[in-house]
LOLOLO-271690 format. One record per atom (N, C-alpha, C): x, y, z. Coordinates in pm, whole numbers, plus 50000, padded with zeros to 5 digits. Atoms other than C-alpha are relative to their C-alpha. Example, Ala and Ser with C-alpha at 12.3 -4.5 7.8 and 13.67 -1.06 7.14 Angstrom:
REM LOLOLO-271690
500894988150000512304955050780500905012050000499184988149994513674989450714499235010950073
***
This chain:
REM LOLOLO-271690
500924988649989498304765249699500055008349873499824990750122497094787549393500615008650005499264982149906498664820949375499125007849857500894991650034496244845849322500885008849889499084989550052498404864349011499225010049943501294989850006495124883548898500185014250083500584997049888494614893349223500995011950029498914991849933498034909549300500535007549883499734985350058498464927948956498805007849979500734992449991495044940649014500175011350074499684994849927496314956149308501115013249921498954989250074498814977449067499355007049959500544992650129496224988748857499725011450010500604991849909494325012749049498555003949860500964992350069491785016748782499314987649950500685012649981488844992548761498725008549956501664993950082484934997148634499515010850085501044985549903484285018748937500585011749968499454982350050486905045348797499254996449858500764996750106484465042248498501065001649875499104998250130487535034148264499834994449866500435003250122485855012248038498965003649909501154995750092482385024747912499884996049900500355004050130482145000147651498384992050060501115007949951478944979747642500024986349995500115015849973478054944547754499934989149865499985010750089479264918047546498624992350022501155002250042476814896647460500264980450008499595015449974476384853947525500884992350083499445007849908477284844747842501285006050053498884988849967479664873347920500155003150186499624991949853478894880248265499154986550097500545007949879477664863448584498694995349979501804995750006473854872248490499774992449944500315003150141474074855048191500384984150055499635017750027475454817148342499294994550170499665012849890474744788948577501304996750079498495003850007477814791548799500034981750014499825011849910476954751948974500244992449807499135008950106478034740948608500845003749938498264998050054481554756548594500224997750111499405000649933482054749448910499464993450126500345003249845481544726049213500784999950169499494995249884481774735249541500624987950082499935010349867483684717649811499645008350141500144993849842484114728350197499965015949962499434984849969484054769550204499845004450175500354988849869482564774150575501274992350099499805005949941484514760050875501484998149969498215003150019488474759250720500275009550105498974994449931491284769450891501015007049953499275002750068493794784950725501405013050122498284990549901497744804650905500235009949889499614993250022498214836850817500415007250130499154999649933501124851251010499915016450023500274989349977499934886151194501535012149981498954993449938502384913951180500025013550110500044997649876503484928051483499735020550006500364987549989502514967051545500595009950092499924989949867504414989951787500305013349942500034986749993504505023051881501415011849905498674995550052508325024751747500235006449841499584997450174507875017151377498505008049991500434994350035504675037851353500435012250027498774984749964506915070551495500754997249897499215001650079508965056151237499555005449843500874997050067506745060451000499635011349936500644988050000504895090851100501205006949961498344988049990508845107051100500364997649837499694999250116509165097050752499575004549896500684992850061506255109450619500275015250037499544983349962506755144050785501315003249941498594996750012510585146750674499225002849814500744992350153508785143450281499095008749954501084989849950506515176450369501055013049970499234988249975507815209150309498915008150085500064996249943507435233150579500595017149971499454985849977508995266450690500925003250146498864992749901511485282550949498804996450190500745003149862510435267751307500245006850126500034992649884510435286751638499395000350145501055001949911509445290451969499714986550102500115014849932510085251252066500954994650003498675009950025512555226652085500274993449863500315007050121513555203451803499074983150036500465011549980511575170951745500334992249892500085008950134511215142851502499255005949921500824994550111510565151551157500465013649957499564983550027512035187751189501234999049949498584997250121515445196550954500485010550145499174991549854517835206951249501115002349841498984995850046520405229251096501375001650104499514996949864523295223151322502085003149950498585001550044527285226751337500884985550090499445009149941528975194251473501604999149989499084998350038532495186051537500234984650107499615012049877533395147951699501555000750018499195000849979536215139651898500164985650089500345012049942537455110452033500414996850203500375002949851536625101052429501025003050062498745003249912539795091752529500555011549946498904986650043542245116752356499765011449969500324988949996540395144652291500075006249824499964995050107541405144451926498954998149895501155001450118539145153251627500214993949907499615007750074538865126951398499205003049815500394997850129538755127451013497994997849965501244994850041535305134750869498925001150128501004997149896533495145051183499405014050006500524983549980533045183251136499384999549903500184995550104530815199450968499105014350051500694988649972529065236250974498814998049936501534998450099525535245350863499584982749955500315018050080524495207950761498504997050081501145002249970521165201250760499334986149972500925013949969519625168950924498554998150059501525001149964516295156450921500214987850107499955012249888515905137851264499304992149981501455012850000514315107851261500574993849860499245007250140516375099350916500594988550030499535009450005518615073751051501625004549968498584995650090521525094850865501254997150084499155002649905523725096051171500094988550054500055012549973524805068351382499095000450135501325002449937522455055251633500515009250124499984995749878521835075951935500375018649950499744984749992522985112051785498445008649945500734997749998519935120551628498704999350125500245003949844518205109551985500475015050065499574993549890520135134552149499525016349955500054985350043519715165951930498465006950008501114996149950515775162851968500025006650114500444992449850514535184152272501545014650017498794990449952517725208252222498905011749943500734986150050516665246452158501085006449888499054992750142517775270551873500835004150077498574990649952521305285751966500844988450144498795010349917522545252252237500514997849934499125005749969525425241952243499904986750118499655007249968525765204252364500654986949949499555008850051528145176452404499314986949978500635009950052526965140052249500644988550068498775013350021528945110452379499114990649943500675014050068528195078152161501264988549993499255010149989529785046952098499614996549834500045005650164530405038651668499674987150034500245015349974528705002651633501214998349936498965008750009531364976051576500314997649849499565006750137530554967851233499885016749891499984989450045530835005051158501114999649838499095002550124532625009550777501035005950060498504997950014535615025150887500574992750118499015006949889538125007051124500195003950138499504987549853539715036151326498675004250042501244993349878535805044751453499124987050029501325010649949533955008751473500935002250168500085008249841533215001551847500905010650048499404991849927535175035251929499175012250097500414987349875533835061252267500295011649922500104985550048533035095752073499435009750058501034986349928532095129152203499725009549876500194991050115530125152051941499755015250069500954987149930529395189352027499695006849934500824992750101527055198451836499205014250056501014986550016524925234351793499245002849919500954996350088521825241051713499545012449921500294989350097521285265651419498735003050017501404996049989518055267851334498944988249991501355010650018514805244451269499155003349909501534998850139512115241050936499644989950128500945013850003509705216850939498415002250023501474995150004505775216550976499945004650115500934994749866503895240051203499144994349977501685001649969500185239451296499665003749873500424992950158499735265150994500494991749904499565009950131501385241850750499254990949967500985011149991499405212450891498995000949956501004998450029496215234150847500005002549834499545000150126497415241050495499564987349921499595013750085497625204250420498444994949940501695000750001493415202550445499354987550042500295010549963493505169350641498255005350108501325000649942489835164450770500034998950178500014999449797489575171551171501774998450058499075003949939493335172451181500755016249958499844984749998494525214351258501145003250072498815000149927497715204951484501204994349938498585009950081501445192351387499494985450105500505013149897500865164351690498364995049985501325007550069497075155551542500504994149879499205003950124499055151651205500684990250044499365013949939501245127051377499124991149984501095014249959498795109351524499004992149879500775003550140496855109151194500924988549899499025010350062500035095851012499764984250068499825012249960500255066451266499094991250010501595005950039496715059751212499984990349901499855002250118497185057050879500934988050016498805009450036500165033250893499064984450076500465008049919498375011051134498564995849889500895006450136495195008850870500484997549917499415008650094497535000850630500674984749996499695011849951498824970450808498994992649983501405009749947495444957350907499634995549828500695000950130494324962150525500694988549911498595006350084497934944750397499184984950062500295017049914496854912250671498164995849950501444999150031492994917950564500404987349875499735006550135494184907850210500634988250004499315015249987496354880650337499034987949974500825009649881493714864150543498945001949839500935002750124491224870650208500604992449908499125007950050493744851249982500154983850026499775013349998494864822950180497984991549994500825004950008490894817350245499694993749881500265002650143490294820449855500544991349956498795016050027493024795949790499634989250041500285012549942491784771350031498614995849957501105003850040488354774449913499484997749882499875004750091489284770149585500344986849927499375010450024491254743649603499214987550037500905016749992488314719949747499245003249877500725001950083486514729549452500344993949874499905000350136486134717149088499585008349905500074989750093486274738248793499864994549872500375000750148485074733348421500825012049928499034992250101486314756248108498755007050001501424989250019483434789748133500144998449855500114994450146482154801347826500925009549946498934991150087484404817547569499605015150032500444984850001482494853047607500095002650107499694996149849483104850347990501385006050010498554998849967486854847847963500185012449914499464987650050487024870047676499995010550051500704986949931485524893747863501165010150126499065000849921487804888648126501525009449984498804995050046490874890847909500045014549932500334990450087489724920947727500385011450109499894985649883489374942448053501335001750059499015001150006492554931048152501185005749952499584996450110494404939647844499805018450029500434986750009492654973947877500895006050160499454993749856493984978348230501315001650041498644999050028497584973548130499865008749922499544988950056497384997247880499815011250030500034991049899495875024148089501655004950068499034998249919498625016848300501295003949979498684995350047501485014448069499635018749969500244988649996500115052047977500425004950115500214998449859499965061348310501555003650009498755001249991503575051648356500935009949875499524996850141504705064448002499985021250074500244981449964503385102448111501045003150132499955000249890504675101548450501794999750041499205003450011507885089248360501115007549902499724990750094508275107548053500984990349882499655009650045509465074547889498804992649960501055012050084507505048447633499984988550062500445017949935506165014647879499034999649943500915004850088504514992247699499704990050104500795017349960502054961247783500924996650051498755007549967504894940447771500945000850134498974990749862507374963748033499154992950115500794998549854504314956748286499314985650020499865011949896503804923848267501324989150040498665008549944507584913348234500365005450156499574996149902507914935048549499064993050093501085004849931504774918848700500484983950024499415012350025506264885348606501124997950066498884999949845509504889748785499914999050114499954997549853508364901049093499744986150046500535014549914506594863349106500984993449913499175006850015509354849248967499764984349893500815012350128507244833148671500824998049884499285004650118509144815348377499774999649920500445001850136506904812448124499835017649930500254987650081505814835447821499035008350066500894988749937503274866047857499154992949978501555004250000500294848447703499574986550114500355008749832500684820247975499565003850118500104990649920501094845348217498615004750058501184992349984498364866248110498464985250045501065009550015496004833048056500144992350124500165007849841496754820948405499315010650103500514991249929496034853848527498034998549990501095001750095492394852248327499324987050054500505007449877491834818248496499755000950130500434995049836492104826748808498965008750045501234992750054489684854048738499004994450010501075005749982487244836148649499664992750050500215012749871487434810648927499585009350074500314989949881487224838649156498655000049986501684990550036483894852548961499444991250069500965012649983482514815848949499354996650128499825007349835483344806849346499025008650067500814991749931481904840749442498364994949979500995001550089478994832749190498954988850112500535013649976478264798249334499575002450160499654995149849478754810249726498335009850001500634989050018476384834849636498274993649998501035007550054473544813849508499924989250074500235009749899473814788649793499505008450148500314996149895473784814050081499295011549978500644991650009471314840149938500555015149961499424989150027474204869649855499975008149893500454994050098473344895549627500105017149999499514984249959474074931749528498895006349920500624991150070471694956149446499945010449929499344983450108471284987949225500045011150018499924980049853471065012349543501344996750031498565004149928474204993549655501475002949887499184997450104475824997549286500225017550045500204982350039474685037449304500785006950116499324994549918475915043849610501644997650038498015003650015479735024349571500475010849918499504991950077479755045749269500115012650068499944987549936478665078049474501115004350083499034997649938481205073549712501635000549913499654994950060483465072949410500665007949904500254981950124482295102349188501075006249984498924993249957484975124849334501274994449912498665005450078487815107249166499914994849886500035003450179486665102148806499855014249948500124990850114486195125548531498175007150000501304998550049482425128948570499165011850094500684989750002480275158048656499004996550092501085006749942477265137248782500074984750016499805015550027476355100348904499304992949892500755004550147474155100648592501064994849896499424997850154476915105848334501124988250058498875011349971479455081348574498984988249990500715003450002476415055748585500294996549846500245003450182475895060248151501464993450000498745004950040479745054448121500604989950050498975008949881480545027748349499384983949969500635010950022479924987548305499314998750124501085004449920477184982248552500074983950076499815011649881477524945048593501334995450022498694996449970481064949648600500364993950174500164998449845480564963648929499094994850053500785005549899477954946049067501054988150026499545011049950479914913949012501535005550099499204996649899482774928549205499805001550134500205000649871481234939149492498984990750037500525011449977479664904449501500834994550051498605006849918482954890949565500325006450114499404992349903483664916549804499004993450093501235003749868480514902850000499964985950013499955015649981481094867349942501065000250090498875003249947484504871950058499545008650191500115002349889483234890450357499314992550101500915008549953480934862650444500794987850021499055013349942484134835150403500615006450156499375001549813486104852650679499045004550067501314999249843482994856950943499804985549988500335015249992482844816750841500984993750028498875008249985486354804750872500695007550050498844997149923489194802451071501055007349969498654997950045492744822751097500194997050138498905005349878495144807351327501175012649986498874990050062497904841251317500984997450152498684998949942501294841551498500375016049966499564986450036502354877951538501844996449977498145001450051506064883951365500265013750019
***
C-alpha cells in the first residue's frame, strides 16, 4: 500500500492557497490541471465498488468526560461557590492518609493547602472520585486500596484511609464560560457538552481521513501512472517548499528558536520512519501529489465532477475571517485560483469514492 507522505505533512501545515499564502501567479505550460489531459498520465483501474478495512475507533461516554475534564483543567477560571466540587474544578484540600489496619500515618501522605485538579489522574485511582460532590469546609474519610504495581513497596496493594478537607474551589463558572464567546454555549455544563462534541467530531474527522486514504491507496494502486509534465511537478514542488518555510517561520517565532526546512522535514521523516535523504523524501512526497491531482483529475472527467467559481468564492468566503485580507476581492487578487479549485476537486472526487466504495470497520 502507498503511504500518502504528502498527504500527512500537509496535515502539519495548516496553511494552503485558501489561507492565500502564495499570491504568486500561474506558472505557465502545463502547470495545472486546466492546462493537461489527465487519461495520458494516468490510467484508471477499478475506483467504484472496492472494499477496503479501516478499523473504527470505539467512542464512550468515559474518554469524552475525559476529555472534556482536560480541556477545562487548561482554562483559567476564578474562586467557585455555592456548589459542590466537580470535574475540572482545582479542589484546594488538606489530606492526611493512614493505614486501614493500624491506624498509622504513612510517609508522604499529608499535605495542607495542595491544590488538585480533579479529573487529572494525579492521585491514585478512586480518590479523586470521592472528593467530587464534597462541599467547601467537609471533612471526609476516603478508604482506597494502592494498586499492586504501585512504585513504592510498603503501599502497593495496601487498605488506606485518607481524610481529606475541602478548602476551597476555582474553576469555570457560567460567567467565565460566557467570557469564553463560544457560539450558543452560556453554561459551564453546555461547555461540557460542547467540549465532548468537539472530541467526538474529532474522532469521526481522524476515521473520515482514514477511510479517505486507505480508499486513495487502493484506487491508486489499480491505476497506471506516467511521468506529468515538468511545470506540473515543479509547481508542485515549489508550493511545497514554500509551505515548509512558512512553517519553519511559524515555528522559529513561536519557539523563539531558528527551524529550518531541514528541522521539519527530518522531523517529518522520523515520525514515518523514512531512511532516505530529504530530496527523496521531498520527491516522493511531490509524486504522490501529483498522482493524487491526476486520479482526482481523471475521476473527474469520467463522472462529470467539477468545481465552479461561485463554489471557489464561497470556500474562500467562508475563509476570509482567518487571513490577512480586508475583502473577498483583495483575498480573491492574492490567492492562486486554480490552486483552489483543483483542491476542492479532490475534495469532491474523494467524496464521490466513499459514497462508491466499501469500509468493512471493526470498532477498537
Amino acid at each position: 500500500m502507498r503511504k500518502n507522505r504528502f498527504r500527512a505533512a500537509a496535515l502539519l501545515l495548516m496553511c494552503t492557497a485558501l489561507a492565500g499564502c502564495d499570491g504568486s501567479l500561474p506558472a505557465a505550460g502545463g502547470a495545472y490541471l486546466k492546462d493537461l489531459d489527465p487519461s495520458k498520465y494516468v490510467t484508471l483501474g477499478d475506483y467504484t465498488g472496492l472494499t477496503v478495512q479501516v478499523d473504527k475507533p470505539a467512542l464512550d461516554e468515559e474518554i469524552k468526560e475525559q476529555y472534556a475534564t482536560q480541556r477545562l483543567s487548561t482554562l483559567s477560571g476564578g474562586p467557585v461557590t455555592g456548589r459542590p466540587a466537580q470535574l475540572g474544578d482545582t479542589a484546594n484540600i488538606d489530606f492526611a492518609g493512614r493505614m486501614a489496619d493500624t491506624g498509622e500515618y504513612f510517609d508522604g501522605g499529608t499535605s495542607a493547602g495542595y491544590d488538585l485538579v480533579l479529573g487529572s489522574g494525579s492521585f491514585i485511582p478512586g480518590f479523586e472520585d470521592a472528593v467530587v460532590g464534597m462541599e467547601i469546609g467537609e471533612h471526609k474519610d476516603i478508604p482506597l486500596t494502592f494498586p499492586e504495581n504501585y512504585h513504592s513497596e510498603a503501599l502497593a496493594g495496601q487498605d488506606v484511609v485518607f481524610e481529606v478537607t475541602l478548602n476551597a474551589l476555582s474553576g469555570l463558572t457560567d460567567a467565565s464560560v460566557q467570557a469564553l464567546g463560544v457560539e450558543g454555549v452560556s453554561t459551564l455544563e453546555e461547555y461540557t457538552d460542547y467540549l465532548k462534541q468537539e472530541y467526538a467530531d474529532q474522532v469521526e474527522a481522524s476515521y473520515r481521513r482514514s477511510v479517505e486514504d486507505a480508499i486513495r491507496d487502493q484506487v491508486e494502486s489499480n491505476a497506471v501512472f506516467s511521468t506529468p509534465p515538468e511545470a506540473f511537478t515543479k509547481r508542485i514542488t515549489d508550493s511545497y517548499r514554500e509551505q515548509m518555510e512558512i512553517l519553519a517561520g511559524a515555528y522559529s517565532s513561536a519557539y523563539g528558536q531558528t527551524i529550518t526546512v531541514s528541522d521539519i522535514l527530518r522531523a517529518a521523516m522520523s515520525s514515518e520512519d523514512y531512511t532516505g535523504d530529504e530530496e527523496s523524501y521531498l520527491s516522493g512526497n511531490v509524486t504522490d501529489k501529483a498522482n493524487d491531482y491526476l486520479t482526482a483529475a481523471a475521476i473527474a472527467a469520467e463522472q462529470g465532477i467539477s468545481v465552479s467559481d461561485d463554489e471557489i468564492r464561497s470556500e474562500m468566503e467562508k475563509n476570509l475571517s482567518s487571513t490577512e485580507y480586508a475583502t473577498i476581492e483583495e483575498y480573491m487578487k492574492a490567492s492562486d485560483l486554480e490552486e483552489i479549485r483543483e483542491n476542492l476537486l479532490v475534495d469532491k472526487v474523494m467524496d464521490f469514492l466513499v459514497a462508491n466504495n466499501q469500509v468493512e470497520a471493526e470498532e477498537k
